[in-house]
N, C-alpha and C positions, 0 to 999 in steps of 0.2 A: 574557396581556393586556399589552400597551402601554401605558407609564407614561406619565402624563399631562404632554403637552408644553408646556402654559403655564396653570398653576393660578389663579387669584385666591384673592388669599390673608383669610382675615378675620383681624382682631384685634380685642381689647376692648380699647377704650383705656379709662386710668382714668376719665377726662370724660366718657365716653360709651360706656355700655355696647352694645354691638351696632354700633357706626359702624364705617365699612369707612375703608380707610386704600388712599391710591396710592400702589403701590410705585412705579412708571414701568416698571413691566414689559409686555411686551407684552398683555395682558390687561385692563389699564387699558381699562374703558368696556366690560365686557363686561357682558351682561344676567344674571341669576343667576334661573334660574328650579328653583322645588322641584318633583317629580315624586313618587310615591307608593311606585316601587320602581325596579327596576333590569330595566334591556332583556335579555332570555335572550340575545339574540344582534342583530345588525345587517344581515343579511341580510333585506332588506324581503319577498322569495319564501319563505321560508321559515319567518320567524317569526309568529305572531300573536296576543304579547304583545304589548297596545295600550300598555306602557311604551315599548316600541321603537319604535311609530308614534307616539309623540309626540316622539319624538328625529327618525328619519327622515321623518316630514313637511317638515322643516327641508333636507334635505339630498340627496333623490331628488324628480326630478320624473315625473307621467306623462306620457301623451300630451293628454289634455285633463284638467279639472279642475273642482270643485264653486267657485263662487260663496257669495258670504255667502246668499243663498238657494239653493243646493243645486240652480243650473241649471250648466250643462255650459258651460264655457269651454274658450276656447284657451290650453295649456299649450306644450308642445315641438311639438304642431301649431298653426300658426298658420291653418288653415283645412282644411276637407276640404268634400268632398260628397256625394251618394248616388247611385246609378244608378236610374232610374225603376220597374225591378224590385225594389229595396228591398235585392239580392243583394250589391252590391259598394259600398264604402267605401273612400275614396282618400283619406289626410292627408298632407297637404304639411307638411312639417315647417320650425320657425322656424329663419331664416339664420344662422348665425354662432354658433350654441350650441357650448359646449366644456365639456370633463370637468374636474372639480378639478385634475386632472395636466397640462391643458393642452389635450388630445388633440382632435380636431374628432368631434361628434355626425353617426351618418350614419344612414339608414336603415337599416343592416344591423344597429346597434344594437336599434334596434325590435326586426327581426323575431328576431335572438338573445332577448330577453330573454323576448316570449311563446313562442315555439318551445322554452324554459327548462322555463317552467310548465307548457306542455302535454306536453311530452316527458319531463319528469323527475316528471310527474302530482304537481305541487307545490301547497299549501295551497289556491291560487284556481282552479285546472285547469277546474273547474266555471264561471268566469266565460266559459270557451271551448268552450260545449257547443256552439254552432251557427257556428262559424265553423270552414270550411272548408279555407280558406289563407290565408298572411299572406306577403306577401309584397315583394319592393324592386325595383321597375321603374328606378327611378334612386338614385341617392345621396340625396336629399330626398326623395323621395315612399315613402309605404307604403301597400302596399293588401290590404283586407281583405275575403276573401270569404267570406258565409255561407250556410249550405244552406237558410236560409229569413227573412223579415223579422224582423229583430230590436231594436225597438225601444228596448232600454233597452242596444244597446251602447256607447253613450260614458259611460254610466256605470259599466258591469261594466268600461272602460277606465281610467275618470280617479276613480272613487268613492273610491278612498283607496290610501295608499302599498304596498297588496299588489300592486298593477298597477303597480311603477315599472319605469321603463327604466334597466337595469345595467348596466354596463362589462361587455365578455367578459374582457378581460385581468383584473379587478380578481373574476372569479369563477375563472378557471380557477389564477387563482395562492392561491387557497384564502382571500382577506385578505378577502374582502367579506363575513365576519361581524362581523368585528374590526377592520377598517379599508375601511370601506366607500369606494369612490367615486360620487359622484353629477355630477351640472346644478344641483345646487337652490342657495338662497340662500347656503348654509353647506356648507362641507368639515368633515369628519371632524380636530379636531387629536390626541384622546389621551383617553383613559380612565382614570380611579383604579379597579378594584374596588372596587367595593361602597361608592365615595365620589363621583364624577361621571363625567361625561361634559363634556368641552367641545369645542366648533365655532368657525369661524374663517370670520367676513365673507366670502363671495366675489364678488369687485369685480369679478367675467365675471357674472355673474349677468345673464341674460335680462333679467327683470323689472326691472333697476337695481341695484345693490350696496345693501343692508341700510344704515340709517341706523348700526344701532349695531356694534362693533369682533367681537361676536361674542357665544355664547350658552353658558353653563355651567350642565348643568342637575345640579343634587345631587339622591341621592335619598334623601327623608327620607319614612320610612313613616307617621309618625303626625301626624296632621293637626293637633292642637295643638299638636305642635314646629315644626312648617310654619308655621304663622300665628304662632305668636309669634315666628319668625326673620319673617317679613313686618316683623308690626309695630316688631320692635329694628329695621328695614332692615340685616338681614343677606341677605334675600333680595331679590328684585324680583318674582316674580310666583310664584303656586302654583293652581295645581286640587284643590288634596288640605284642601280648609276644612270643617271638623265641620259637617253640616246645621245640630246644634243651634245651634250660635253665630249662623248668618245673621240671625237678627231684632234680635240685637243689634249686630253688624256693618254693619246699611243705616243707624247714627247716628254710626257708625267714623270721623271726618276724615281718620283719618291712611292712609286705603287708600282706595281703589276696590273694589267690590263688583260681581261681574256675576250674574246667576240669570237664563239663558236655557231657553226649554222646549227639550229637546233631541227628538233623533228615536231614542233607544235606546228599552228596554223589559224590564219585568222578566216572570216567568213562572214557575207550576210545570208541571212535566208528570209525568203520571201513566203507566208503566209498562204498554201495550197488550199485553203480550206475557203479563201475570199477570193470571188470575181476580183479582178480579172486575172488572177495569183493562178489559179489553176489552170489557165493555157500557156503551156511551154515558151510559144513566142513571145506574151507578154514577161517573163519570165527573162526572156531572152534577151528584148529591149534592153531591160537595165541592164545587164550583165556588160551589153553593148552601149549603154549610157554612162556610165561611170569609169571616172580616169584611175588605174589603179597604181600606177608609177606617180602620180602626186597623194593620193593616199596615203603609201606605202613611206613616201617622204616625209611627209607631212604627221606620222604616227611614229615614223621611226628613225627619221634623221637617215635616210639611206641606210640605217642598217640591217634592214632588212632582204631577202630575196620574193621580190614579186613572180608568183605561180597561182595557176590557172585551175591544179587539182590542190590537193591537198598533200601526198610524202613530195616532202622536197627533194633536190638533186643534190645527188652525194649518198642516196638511200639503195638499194638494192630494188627496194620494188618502185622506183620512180618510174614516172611514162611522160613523155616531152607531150605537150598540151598547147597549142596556141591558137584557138578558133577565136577567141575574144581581142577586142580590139578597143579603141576609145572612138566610138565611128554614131556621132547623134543623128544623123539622116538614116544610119542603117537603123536605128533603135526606133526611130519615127514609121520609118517603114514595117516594123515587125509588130506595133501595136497598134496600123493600122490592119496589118493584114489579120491581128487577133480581136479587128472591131473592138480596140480596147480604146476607153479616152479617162485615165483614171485622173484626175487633181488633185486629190490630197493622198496622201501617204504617210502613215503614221508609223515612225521608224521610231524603235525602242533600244536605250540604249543605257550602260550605268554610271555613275560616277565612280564605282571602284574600280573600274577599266578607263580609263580617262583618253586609251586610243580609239576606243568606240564615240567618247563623243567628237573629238577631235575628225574623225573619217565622217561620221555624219553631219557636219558643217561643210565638207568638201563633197559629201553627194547631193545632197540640197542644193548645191549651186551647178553641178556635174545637170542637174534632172530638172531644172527651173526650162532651160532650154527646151523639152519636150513638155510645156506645160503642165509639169505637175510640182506640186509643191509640198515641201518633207518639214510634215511638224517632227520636230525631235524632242522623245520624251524620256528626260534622264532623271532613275530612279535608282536606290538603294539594292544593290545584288539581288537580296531576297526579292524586294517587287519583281525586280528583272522577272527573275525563275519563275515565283507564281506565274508571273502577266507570258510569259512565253509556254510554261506548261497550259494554259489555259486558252492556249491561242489568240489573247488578246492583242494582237500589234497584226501590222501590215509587214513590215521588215524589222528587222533585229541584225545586230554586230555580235559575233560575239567570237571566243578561240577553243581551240580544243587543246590541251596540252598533255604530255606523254604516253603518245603513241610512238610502238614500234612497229607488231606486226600490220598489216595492209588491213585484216579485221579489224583493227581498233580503229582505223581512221576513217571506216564507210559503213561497217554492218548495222551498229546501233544509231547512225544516225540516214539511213537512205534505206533500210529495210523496210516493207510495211511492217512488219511486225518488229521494227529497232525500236528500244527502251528511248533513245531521245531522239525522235524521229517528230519534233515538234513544229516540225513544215508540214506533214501529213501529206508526204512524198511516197508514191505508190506506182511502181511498173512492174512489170511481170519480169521482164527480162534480167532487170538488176536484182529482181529478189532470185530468181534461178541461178548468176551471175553468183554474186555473194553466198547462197546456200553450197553452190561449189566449192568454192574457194575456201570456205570451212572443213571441207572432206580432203582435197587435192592434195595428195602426200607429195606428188612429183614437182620439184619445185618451179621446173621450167614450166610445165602447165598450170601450177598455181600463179606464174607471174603472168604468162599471159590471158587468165582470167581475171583480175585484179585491174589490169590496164582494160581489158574491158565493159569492167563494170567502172570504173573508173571514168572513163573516157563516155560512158554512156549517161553516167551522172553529173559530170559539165554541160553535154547536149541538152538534157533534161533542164539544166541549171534547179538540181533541187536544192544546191550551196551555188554559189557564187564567189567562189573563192578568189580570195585577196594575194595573201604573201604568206611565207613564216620566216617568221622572227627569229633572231641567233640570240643566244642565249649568250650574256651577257655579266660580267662576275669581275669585278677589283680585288686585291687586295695586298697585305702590305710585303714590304721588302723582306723581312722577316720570315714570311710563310713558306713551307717547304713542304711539299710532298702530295700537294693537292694539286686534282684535275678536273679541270672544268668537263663535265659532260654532256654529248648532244639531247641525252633526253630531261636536261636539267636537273637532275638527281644532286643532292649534296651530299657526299659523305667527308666524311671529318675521319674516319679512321684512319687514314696513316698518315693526315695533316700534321708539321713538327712548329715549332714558334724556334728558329734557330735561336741561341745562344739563353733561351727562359726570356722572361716578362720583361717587357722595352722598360728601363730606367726613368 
């Protein structure tokens, strides 16, 4: 790892505990934001720890890009258009973009970076199921063809920094996990292990050069050391604030407070591939065994909204959902009638989501009542993933987080043939449902296929869905020009520190 090129440095002065001091080092005026952990890596294709996409958001652009309401902008294309057949996709890409190292942005960049993901069959591959060729008729222009109309590709394009456009040079020389290059607001300056990350203003920036000198983001795991370096103003902004604290936090003067409903989503899934998992009813039981308004409490301090599908309300493609209920006679009844008498249940859960184990202490006690009893086995993220890609558990907690369009929130995970589809959840009618809903150019019959694949996937309970969480963001008096967003995105580009570095 590369040793961090221009640190800001904190002291305690005796007068003032927590005040930051200028050294006159080049870092002077830089933003100091807390993060929760530490990025695995820096290669926007390849990682998808959402630590790393809150660093790389800042610092790779895609081709288009989500708006504060989660419509599709012009990023590195500054316009495109569509052929009457719905088949071919042409972006003209913006004049005069250049790479942190100086280098001029061409099309050939483009089609390098998805010809990357689809050739090296990398994390989003699946964003490129129906596109056919991609290709550079000129230096500016890229054009994109697909083997059938595809509605939601400028979002599977610009939805978040797994689709960013990479330097060839800056992957082939191995550095673009560790020293990435980007187009975005901010360049890459240095790393501490397991102590920051810092970014450096860049004054080529498309958009305009970033009001503030640049961004150092520390990562601090626990959310009460986060907010009390807030409130001493050792830091400037954090996403990492104890749910509990919020109610008394929105009487806080000395911070800003944001609590936006977000578009993630929590969920259990239940194991299709083990008696009695694969009858619906028994399925259905828990769905109707478990309280999910003390759950939902109990994980999120009330801040969250309890929902029964997955896009929450306030979304364009929501569908009001209410079959499920907290009703144990109905649950007893449903796994009699699926001759089901299961007792043990081995519910999989991690300690780096601590609302997963928190909800599975309160279904254990929700499902004691219909004699069954929930070992809960909390393991380290990676075991998670193994032990759930491998089908090892009964039920599993887990979230999905930044989705916009309606296919990111069901196709890959309720398709038979969905990439995380690790229920081994199979109907005919939701794969026809879904395979539509990817061609539906009309949007009023795209929503009303959506609700009902949607609505046929709660029947099913191939998810079990819980709530989703608002996205939740502090930070100090000082901060100007920043907006929290529903898909949790950070950007830092036209964030200001009014008046330079707190004294």
């Amino acid at each position: 790892m590369k040793a961090l090129a221009a640190v800001l440095v904190f002291v305690l002065a005796a007068c003032s505990t927590g005040s930051r001091v200028d050294l006159g080092d080049e870092s002077s005026g830089y933003l100091i934001a807390a993060i929760a952990g530490e990025p695995d890596q820096l290669d926007p294709h390849r990682t998808s720890a959402y630590f790393s996409f809150e660093v790389l958001e800042n610092v790779f652009d895609t081709l288009v890009e989500p708006d504060e309401d989660l419509q599709m902008r012009p990023a590195l294309a500054q316009s495109w258009e569509v052929s009457d057949d719905q088949l071919t996709w042409t972006f003209h890409l913006r004049p005069g973009v250049r790479w942190h190292d100086g280098s001029p942005l061409t099309a050939d960049d483009v089609v390098y970076s998805y010809r990357r993901i689809i050739d090296e069959q990398l994390t989003n591959v699946d964003k490129f199921s129906a596109v056919s060729s991609v290709t550079a008729p000129d230096p500016a222009t890229v054009r994109i063809t697909v083997g059938e109309p595809t509605p939601n590709l400028l979002t599977n394009l610009g939805g978040f920094k797994g689709m960013a456009i990479v330097q060839r040079a800056n992957v082939e020389s191995g550095q673009i996990a560790t020293h990435p290059i980007g187009t975005g607001p901010f360049s890459f300056a240095g790393r501490r292990s397991g102590d920051s990350i810092t970014l450096k203003a860049n004054p080529q920036f498309w958009g305009g050069a970033p009001p503030v000198s640049g961004v150092t983001f520390r990562f601090i795991s626990e959310p009460t050391t986060a907010l009390s370096a807030l409130q001493a103003g050792e830091i400037d902004w954090t996403d990492s604030v104890p749910p509990q604290r919020v109610a008394q936090l929105r009487d806080d003067d000395s911070l800003k407070l944001a609590l936006t409903p977000g578009n993630d989503y929590w969920y259990l899934a239940l194991n299709e591939a083990r008696p009695p998992w694969n009858d619906p009813r028994a399925r259905q039981a828990i769905a109707y065994g478990i309280d999910r308004d003390a759950i939902a409490a109990a994980t999120s301090y009330r801040t969250a909204e309890v929902n029964q599908l997955a896009i929450p309300q306030g979304s364009p493609w929501f569908t009001d959902y209410q079959r499920y209920r907290y009703d144990i006679e109905k649950a007893r009844d449903l796994l009699q009638a699926a001759d089901a008498e299961p007792r043990d249940l081995d519910m999989l859960v991690t300690s780096e989501y601590p609302e997963t184990v928190t909800a599975a202490q309160i279904i254990a006690d929700n499902l004691a009542p219909l004699g069954i009893t929930v070992h809960i086995r909390t393991v380290d993220f990676a075991t998670w993933l193994d032990e759930q890609n491998t089908g090892h558990f009964d039920m599993l907690m887990m979230g999905w987080l930044g989705n916009i369009d309606p296919d990111d929130f069901y196709y890959a995970q309720h398709h038979s043939r969905g990439t995380s589809n690790a229920q081994k959840f199979s109907d005919p009618e939701v794969d026809r449902l879904l395979d539509a809903g990817r061609t539906e150019t009309d949007v009023a019959e795209r929503k009303d296929i959506y609700a009902k694949a949607a609505t046929r996937i709660a029947d099913q309970a191939s998810y079990i869905y819980l709530y989703n969480p608002s996205v939740i963001q502090a930070w100090a008096n000082n901060l100007s020009g920043y907006q929290v967003r529903r898909d949790g995105a950070v950007r830092f580009r036209t964030a200001d520190l009014d008046g330079g570095p707190i004294p």
